[in-house]
Structures are given as structure tokens and as C-alpha cells.
C-alpha positions as CSV (number, residue, x, y, z in Angstrom):
1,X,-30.5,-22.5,-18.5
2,X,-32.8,-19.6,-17.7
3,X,-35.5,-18.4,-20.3
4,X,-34.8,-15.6,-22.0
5,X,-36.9,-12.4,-22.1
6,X,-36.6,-12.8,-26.0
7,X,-37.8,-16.5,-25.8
8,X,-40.4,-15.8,-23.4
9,X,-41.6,-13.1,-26.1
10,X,-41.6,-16.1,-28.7
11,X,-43.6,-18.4,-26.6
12,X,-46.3,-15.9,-25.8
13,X,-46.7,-15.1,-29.8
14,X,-47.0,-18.7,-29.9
15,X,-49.4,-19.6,-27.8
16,X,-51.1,-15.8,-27.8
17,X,-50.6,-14.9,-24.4
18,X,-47.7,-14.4,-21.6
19,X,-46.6,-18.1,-20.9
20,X,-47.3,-18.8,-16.8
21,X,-45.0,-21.4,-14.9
22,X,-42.6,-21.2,-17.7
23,X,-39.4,-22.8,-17.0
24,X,-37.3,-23.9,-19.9
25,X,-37.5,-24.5,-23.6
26,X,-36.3,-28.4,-24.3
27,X,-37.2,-28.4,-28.0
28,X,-36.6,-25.9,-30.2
29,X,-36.5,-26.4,-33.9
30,X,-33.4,-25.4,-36.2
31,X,-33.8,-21.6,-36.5
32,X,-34.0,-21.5,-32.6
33,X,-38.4,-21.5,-32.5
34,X,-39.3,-23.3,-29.6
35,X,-41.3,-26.4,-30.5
36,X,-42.4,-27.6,-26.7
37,X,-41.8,-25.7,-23.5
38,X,-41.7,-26.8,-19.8
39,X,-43.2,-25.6,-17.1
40,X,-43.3,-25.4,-13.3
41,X,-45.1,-28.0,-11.5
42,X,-46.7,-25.0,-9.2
43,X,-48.7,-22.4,-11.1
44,X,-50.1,-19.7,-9.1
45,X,-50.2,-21.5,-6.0
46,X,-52.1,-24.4,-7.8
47,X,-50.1,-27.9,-9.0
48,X,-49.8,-27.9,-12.4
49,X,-49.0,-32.2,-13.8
50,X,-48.8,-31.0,-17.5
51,X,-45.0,-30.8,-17.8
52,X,-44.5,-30.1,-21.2
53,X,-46.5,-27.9,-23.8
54,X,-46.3,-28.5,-27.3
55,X,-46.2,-24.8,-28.7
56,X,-45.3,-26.0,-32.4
57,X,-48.5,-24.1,-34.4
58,X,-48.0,-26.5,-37.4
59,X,-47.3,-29.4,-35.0
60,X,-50.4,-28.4,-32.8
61,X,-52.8,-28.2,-36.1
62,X,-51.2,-31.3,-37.8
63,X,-52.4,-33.0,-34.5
64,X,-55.7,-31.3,-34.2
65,X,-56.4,-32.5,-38.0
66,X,-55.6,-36.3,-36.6
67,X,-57.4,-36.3,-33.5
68,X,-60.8,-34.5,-35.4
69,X,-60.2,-37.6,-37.7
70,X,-60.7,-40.2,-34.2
71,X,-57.1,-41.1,-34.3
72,X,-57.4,-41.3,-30.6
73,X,-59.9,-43.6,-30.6
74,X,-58.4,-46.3,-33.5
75,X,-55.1,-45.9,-31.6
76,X,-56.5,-46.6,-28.0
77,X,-58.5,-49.8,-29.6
78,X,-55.1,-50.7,-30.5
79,X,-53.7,-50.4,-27.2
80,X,-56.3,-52.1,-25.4
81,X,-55.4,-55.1,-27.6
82,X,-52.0,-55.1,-26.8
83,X,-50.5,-55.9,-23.3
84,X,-47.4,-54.8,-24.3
85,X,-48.9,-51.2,-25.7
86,X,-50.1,-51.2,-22.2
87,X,-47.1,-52.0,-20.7
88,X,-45.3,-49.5,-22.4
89,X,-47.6,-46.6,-21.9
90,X,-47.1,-47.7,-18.0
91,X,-43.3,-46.9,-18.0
92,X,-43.9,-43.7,-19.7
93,X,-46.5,-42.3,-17.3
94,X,-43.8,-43.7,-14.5
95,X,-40.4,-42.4,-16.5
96,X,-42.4,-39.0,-17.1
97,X,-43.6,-38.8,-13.4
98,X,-39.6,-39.1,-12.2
99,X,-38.5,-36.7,-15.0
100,X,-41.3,-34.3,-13.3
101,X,-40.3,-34.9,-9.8
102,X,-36.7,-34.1,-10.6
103,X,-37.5,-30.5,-12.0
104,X,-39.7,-29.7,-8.8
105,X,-37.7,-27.1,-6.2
106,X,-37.4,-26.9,-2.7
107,X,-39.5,-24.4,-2.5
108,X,-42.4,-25.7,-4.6
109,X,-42.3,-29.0,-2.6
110,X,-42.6,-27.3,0.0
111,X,-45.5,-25.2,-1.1
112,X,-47.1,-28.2,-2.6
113,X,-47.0,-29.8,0.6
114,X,-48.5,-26.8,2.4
115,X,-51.4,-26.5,0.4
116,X,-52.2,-30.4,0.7
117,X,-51.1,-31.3,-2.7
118,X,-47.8,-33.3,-2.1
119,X,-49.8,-36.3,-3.5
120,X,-51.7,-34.5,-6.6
121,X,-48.4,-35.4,-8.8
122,X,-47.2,-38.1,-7.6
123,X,-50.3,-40.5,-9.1
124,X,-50.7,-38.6,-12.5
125,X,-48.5,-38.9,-15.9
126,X,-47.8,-37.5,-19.0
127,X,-50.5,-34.9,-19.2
128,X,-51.7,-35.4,-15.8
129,X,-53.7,-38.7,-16.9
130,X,-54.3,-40.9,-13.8
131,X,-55.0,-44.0,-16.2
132,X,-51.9,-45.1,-17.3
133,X,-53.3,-47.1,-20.3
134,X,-55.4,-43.9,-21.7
135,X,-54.7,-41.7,-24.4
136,X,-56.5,-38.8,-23.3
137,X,-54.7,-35.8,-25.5
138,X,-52.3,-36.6,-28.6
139,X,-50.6,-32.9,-28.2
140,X,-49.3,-33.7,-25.0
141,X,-48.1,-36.9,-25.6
142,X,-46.5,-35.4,-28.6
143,X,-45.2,-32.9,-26.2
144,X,-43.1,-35.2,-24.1
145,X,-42.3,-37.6,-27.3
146,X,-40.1,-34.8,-28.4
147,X,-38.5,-34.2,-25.3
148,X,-38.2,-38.3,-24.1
149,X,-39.7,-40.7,-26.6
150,X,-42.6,-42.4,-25.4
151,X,-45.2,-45.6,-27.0
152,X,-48.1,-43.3,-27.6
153,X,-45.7,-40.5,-29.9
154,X,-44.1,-43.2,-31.5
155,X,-47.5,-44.6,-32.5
156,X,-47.8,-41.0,-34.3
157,X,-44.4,-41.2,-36.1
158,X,-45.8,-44.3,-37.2
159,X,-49.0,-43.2,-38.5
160,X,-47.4,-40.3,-39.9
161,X,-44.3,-42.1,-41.8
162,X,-47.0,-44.3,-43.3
163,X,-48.7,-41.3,-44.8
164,X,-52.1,-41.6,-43.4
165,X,-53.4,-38.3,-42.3
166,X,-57.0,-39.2,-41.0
């Protein structure tokens, strides 16, 4: 389904600015607020591997509080312990990098291939992370959690069900 000029309006008050390569809205929250948005895979010629945005402002900040805390960092020791973690984060990067693929056109395949960047997707993840056993970014992750779950957002439920908050 095709954005809406009203929904567009909502995303750029948002995120403070008119939304570029936006596509759809796959989360929204129960009054109709959208919560992550996805966008094209081409932006202004350029390719563009983040496929979802998390545009949640309470969302966003209760992550930024979390990541200033080095939640990152005590969740990717975690992972580095754990083959499975690993494992896991693997078949996320590769289920997100098929779920990307099937929302790319035509016509941006084709422009991707014309500009030399057929292969600039194809190798990166959730968030457009090369290293499938990195964190990198917890709002992205987040991002496609809501959308598909994934190891790395269900680590946050986790942390967040337990009530930490550093």
C-alpha cells in the first residue's frame, strides 16, 4: 500500500525533515503513529542497505539512554561467547538481506546495476553491517525486530522485561 501524503506528513514531524526513499510504513502503533518506516533500496541515485528506520521518538531515546549506558558493548561480549548468538545474528543479516531483495523494483535493479552497485547490497545486512556477528547500531536492529524478529532485538526485550535500563 502506497504512503499517504498525511503519513508522509507524520514521518517528516518525526524524524524533522521530508522522509527520502520512503516506501511504506510496516509498524505503526495503535492510534495509527508510525513506529518504523521502510525505505527504498535506491536513494537519489545512491544504494541505500538500511531498510528499515525506527522513527518511534520514545523508542529512539529509550535506546539512545541504553546504548550511552555501553549496552552494545556488554551485549556483543555476550555474543562473541556464544556460537549460537552468532549463529543466529547470521540468519538475520541473511533473512533481512532476502526480505530487502524482495522490495527492490525493476527499475532500481536496474539502476543499481548501471551505476556498478548490483553487489553493494547483496553482502550487507540489517543496517547495512558487512559483519554478520556485529552489533553496530541498536535502533536499527530494533527497527527490523519490530517488523521480523531478530536475536539482537530480542536480546533488548530481554534486557528491557528484566528491568535493567543501563
Amino acid at each position: 500500500m502506497a504512503v499517504s501524503e498525511q503519513q508522509r506528513a507524520q514521518v517528516a514531524r518525526l524524524i524533522g525533515r521530508e522522509p527520502r526513499g520512503l516506501e511504506a510504513i510496516p509498524v505503526s502503533d495503535d492510534a495509527g503513529v508510525p513506529r518504523v518506516i521502510r525505505v527504498a533500496s535506491l536513494v537519489d541515485g545512491k544504494p541505500f542497505p538500511t531498510l528499515f528506520w525506527l522513527v518511534d521518538a520514545d523508542l529512539n531515546y529509550r535506546i539512545d539512554v541504553v546504548e550511552a549506558g555501553g549496552l552494545i558493548k556488554r551485549l556483543q561480549q555476550r555474543i562473541d561467547e556464544d556460537p549460537e548468538l552468532q549463529a543466529g545474528m547470521t540468519a538475520d543479516h541473511q533473512s533481512h538481506i532476502r526480505l530487502r531483495d524482495s522490495f527492490i523494483t525493476e527499475e532500481q535493479r536496474q539502476a543499481l546495476a548501471d551505476g556498478g552497485f548490483a553487489k553493494a547490497l547483496s553482502g550487507r545486512g540489517i543496517g547495512g553491517i558487512a559483519d554478520f556477528t556485529r552489533i553496530r547500531c541498536l535502533h536499527t536492529w530494533y527497527a527490523a525486530h519490530l517488523v521480523e524478529p531478530n536475536t539482537v532485538g530480542q536480546m533488548l526485550d530481554a534486557y528491557w522485561q528484566a528491568g535493567q535500563q543501563q
